[in-house]
C-alpha positions, 0 to 999 in steps of 0.5 A, spaced: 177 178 301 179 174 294 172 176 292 175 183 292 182 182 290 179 178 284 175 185 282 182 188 282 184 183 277 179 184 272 179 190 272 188 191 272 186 186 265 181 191 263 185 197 262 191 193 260 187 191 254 184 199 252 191 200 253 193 195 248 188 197 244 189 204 244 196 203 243 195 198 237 190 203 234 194 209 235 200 205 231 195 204 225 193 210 225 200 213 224 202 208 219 196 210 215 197 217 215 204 215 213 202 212 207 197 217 205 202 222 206 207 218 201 201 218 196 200 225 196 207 226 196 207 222 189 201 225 187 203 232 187 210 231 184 207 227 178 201 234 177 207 238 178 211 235 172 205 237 168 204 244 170 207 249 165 209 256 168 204 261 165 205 264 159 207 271 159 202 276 156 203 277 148 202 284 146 197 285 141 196 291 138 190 295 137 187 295 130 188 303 128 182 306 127 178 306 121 177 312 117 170 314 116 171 316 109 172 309 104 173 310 097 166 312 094 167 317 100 174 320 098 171 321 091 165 324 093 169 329 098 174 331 093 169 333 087 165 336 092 171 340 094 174 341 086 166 345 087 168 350 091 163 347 097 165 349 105 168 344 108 162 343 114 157 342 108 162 336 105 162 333 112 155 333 114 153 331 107 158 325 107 157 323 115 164 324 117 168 328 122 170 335 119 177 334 120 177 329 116 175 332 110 180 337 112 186 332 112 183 330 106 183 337 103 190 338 105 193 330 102 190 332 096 193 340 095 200 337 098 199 332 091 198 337 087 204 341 089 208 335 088 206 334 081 207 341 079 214 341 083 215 334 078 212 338 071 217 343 072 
């Protein structure tokens, strides 16, 4: 009977100690995650300090489009007009759209209307 009551006895002492040793790891592992939490708190308050809010979005325009007809061009439309040629043969022979061989047309007779209306 004392060979079995010594067996209750460790056995008692055995799990008191795995309780102990629970408890105490358990009681680390809080205090680490406390600790860690801390840090990771700091952390994400000093990254915040240096985070800027985005910047809101500047307008750039677009570049207006670019006439095909340059100076040389333009040159060469309006002696082609003071010539008497078509507007079509003007745009093909140049490379350029026929509209704006005919804006150009126009621009240059509101020109001289102009200059005429100022002679008088």
């Amino acid at each position: 009977m004392a060979h079995v009551l010594f067996q209750y006895a460790l056995l008692a002492a055995g799990l008191i100690g795995a309780l102990a040793l629970f408890l105490s790891l358990k009681r680390e592992i809080q205090r680490n995650a406390a600790r860690h939490g801390r840090r990771l708190e700091e952390m994400a308050a000093r990254v915040s300090q240096f985070q800027n809010p985005a910047p809101e979005p500047v307008y750039i325009p677009a570049p207006p489009a670019r006439s095909g007809l340059n100076l040389s061009k333009r040159v060469q439309a309006l002696r082609m007009v003071r010539r008497n040629e078509d507007v079509s043969t003007i745009a093909a022979a140049l490379g350029v759209t026929r509209k704006e061989v005919e804006l150009l047309v126009r621009v240059q007779m509101m020109g001289r209307e102009a200059a005429a209306r100022a002679g008088k």
